[in-house]
Every structure is written in structure tokens, then in C-alpha cells.
N, C-alpha and C positions, 0 to 999 in steps of 0.2 A: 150156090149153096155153100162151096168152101168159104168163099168170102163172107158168107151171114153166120156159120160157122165159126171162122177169128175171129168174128170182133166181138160174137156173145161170149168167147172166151176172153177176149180181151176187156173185157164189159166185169167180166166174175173178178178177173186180177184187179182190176181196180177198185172192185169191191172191196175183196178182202183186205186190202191196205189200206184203204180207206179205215176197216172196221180194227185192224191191227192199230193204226195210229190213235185213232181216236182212244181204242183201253191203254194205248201206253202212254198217254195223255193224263192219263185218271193216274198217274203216278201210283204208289205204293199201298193206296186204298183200294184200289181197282175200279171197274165198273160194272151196273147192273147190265139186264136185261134194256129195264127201260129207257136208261139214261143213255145207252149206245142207240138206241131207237130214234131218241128224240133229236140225238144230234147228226144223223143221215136221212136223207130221201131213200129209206127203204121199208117197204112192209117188216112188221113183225115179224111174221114166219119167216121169210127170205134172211132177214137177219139173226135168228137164232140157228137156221141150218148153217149158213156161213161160218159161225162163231163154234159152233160143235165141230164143223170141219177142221177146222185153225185147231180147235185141240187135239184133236185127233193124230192133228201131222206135229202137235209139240210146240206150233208154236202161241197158243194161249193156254192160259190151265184157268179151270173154273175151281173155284172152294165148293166142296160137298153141301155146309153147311149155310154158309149167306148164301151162297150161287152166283158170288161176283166172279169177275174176267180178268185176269191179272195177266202180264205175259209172262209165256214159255217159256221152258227149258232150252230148246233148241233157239231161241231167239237168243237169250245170256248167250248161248256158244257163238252164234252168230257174231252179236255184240263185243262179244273176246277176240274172234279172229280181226275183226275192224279196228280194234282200239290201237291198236297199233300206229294206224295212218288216221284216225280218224278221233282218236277218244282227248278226254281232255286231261289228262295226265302229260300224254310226252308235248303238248301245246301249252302245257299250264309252267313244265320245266324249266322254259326263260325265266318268267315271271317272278320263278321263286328264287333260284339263283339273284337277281335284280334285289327281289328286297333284301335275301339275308344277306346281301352284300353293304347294300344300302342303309340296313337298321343296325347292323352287326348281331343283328339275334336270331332266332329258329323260326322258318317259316315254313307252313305247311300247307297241304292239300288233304281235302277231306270232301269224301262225295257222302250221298245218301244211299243206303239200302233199309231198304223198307222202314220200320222203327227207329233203325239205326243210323249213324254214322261213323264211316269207318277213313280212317288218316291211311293214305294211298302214300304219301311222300311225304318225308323231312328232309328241310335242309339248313345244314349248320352256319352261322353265322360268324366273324371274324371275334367278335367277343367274348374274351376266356371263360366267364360265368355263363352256363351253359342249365335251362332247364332241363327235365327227363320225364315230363307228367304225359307225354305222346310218343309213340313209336311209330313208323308206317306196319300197318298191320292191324293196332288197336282198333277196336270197337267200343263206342259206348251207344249209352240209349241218346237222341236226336236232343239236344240242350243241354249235354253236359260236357262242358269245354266250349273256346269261345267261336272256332268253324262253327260245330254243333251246333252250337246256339244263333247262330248265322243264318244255318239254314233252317231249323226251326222257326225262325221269327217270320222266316220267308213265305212260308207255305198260309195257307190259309183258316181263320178262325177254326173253321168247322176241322181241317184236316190234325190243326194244332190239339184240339180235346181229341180225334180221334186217337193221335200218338202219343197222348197223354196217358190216357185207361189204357190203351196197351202196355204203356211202360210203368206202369204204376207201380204194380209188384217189385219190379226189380230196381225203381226207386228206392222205394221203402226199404229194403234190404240192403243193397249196394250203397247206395248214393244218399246218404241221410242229407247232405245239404245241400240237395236237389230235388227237394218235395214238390207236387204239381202244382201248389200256391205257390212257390218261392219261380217255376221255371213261367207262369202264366208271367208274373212279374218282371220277371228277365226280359221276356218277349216285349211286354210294354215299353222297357226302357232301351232295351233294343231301336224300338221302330222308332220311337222319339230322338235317339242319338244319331241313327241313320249309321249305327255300328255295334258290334257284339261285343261284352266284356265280359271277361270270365275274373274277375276279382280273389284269385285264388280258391275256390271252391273245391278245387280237388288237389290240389298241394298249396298249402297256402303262402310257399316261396315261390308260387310259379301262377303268375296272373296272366291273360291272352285276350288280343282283340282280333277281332275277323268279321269279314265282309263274306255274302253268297256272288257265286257266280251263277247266272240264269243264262237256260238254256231260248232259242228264237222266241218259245211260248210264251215266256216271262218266267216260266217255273225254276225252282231252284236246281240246278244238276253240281254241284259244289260250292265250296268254300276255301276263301284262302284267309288263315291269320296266323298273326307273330305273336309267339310267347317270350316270356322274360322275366325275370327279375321284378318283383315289386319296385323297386327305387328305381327300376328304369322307364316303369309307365306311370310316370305323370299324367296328370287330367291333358296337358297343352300336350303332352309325348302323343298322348292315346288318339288324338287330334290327328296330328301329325302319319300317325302310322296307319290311323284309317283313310286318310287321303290316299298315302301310297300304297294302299290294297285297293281303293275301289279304281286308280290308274291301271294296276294290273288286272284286275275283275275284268273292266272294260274290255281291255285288252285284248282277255282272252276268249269273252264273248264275240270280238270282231274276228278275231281269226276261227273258233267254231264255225259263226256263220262264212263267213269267206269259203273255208274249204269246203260246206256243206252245197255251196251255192256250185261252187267251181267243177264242181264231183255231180253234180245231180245232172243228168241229161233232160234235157229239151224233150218236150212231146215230139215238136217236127223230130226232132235226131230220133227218137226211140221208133218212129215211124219204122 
């Protein structure tokens, strides 16, 4: 009986991570009811008492209104005490040192949070002519600047319109030369270049190119680009300095997964 005991609790843990991964999967949109359904072998009901459990303990929160599944509060804090050994910030640190050494200009880190993206790092490059259009700290809305626009281009059609009417208002307000036609545009010439440009849009002496860095899933979990000078990104420059972002991108997707893989125990071990 103890034994049929463990393993139905060990049967529910598995559940729940299961059900955890899958809505933190669903990235910044969240997930339904039924879309979490359809992607496990579990009844309905089973899986909506599971997902009200996880909120309860903080780590999923459902919206009142849609009644999608986004994750927790207590998950972020988890996620902060990890980042440390595990996030892609202090792994992403070589990379960027490397180029702004490499390019002699400002290169950055910029992740996603929800609508947004927010620049986590800068770092200066040996070149006296210095932009100032980014700080680590800044937020904009997801397409404006050229990470931004990195990782926008990344994400998916349907997810692209959803961040778009989210961000619409504070388009129209803030960012006049960043209208939803002008960013759907951006995105097109994005995937065609296989790199992001920001052609001065938001200081028009300070243009940026930038690549997304993807997480195992494919999905995008940041962006690394070098801002500059117009007269120092040439069309062949801009060439140039997206090869050496998507070397570093690479990079840092191989050491995420490495240490993900290296850290993750075995079923036999967890035995």
C-alpha cells in the first residue's frame, strides 16, 4: 500500500510539471483550458483541478477575464533565485564582451517580458563615438529597437498580431515611427535578411542590428545586437556584424542547453 501510495504521488508530480511546462511553453500569451488538454494524455477534469492547484500554491495565475494560464508569481522568484547559475544573462557575458571588443561598438542583451523587451546588459565597445538610445534597465514595447525587433520577428504570426493590439496604444503615443504597419514590415524584412535593423527609428544617429537567441523549444528567450553610428553600418558592415551575433547566439544556445542537460538528473538517478 505504501508502495501504490509513492508512485500515485509520484504519478501527480509528474503531472504537474508536465502541466507547468506545457503553459510556460505558451510563452507570454498563456494558455487555455483546452489547449493544455489537448497537449497531454489527461482527462479534462484531472487537468483543470491540477492547474487550480498550481495556482493556488502561486505557481500558475489564471486572468479573471480570458481564463488563460500564464505562470506564477512564485515560479519568477524561483526563476530569480536560478538565474544566477542557470539564466542567460551571466552565460550570455562572454559573448558580449567578444563582440564589443570585436566591433568596437555597444552590444547588448535583451530578453522578453510579456509585450515587452527589456535590455538586461550593455556593453561598451573600444570606439570613442558611443550611442545612448539603450540602457540596461530600459523597456520598450517588443519591435522597437533592433534586439526588439529580433525577437518580435521570432515569435509567431499569430503571436506577432497578438503583441501588436496589445501594444498599439502606446505605439501611437510614444513611438510614432513605430506604427503596427511600419513594425508588421520590419518583421518581413527581418525574416528575409535573417537579421534585425533598426535604421535609426528611435534616435536617428543611432541605427542597431540584432539576432534572437532561442531557447531548446525554438522559441525566442533573447536577443543580442550592436548599435552604432549610422556611417558605421554599412549594408556589407550590417552583414558582417550579423554573422558575429548569430556565432555568439549559437553559442549561447549550446552552453543553455549543455548546462540544462548537465543539471537535469536521470529518471534512474532520481529513482
Amino acid at each position: 500500500m505504501i508502495g501504490e501510495a509513492a508512485a500515485g504521488g509520484a504519478q501527480s508530480i509528474d503531472r504537474a510539471a508536465t502541466l507547468l511546462l506545457l503553459v510556460g511553453r505558451a510563452g507570454p500569451f498563456g494558455a487555455r483550458l483546452s489547449e493544455i488538454v489537448e497537449q497531454c494524455d489527461l482527462p479534462k477534469p484531472t487537468v483543470r483541478r491540477m492547474l487550480l492547484a498550481l495556482v493556488r500554491a502561486g505557481l500558475l495565475d489564471q486572468d479573471p477575464e480570458t481564463r488563460r494560464y500564464y505562470i506564477g508569481p512564485e515560479i519568477y522568484v524561483l526563476g530569480t533565485l536560478a538565474s544566477t547559475r542557470f539564466g542567460i544573462h551571466p552565460i550570455s557575458l562572454r559573448s558580449l564582451v567578444r563582440l564589443s571588443q570585436e566591433t568596437g561598438d555597444t552590444a547588448f542583451l535583451s530578453v522578453p517580458r510579456g509585450v515587452y523587451s527589456i535590455c538586461v546588459h550593455r556593453e561598451e565597445g573600444p570606439y570613442p563615438i558611443r550611442v545612448h538610445a539603450l540602457h540596461a534597465g530600459d523597456r520598450h514595447p517588443l519591435g522597437v529597437g533592433a534586439g526588439s525587433l529580433a525577437l518580435l520577428s521570432a515569435f509567431t504570426d499569430h503571436e506577432i498580431e497578438e503583441v501588436l493590439a496589445a501594444n498599439a496604444e502606446v505605439l501611437a503615443e510614444k513611438y510614432p515611427n513605430h506604427s503596427t504597419s511600419v513594425l508588421r514590415t520590419l518583421v518581413q524584412e527581418t525574416r528575409a535578411k535573417g537579421y534585425a535593423l533598426n535604421p535609426g527609428l528611435i534616435l536617428p544617429s543611432s541605427w542597431g542590428v540584432g539576432v534572437p537567441i532561442r531557447g531548446v523549444d525554438g522559441r525566442p528567450i533573447g536577443a543580442l545586437s550592436i548599435a552604432a553610428i549610422e556611417s558605421r553600418l554599412s549594408e556589407a558592415r550590417q552583414r558582417e556584424i550579423a554573422s558575429l551575433l548569430k556565432k555568439e547566439a549559437s553559442w549561447i544556445e549550446m552552453r543553455l542547453s549543455e548546462v540544462g542537460t548537465a543539471d537535469r538528473p536521470s529518471r534512474k538517478k532520481a529513482r
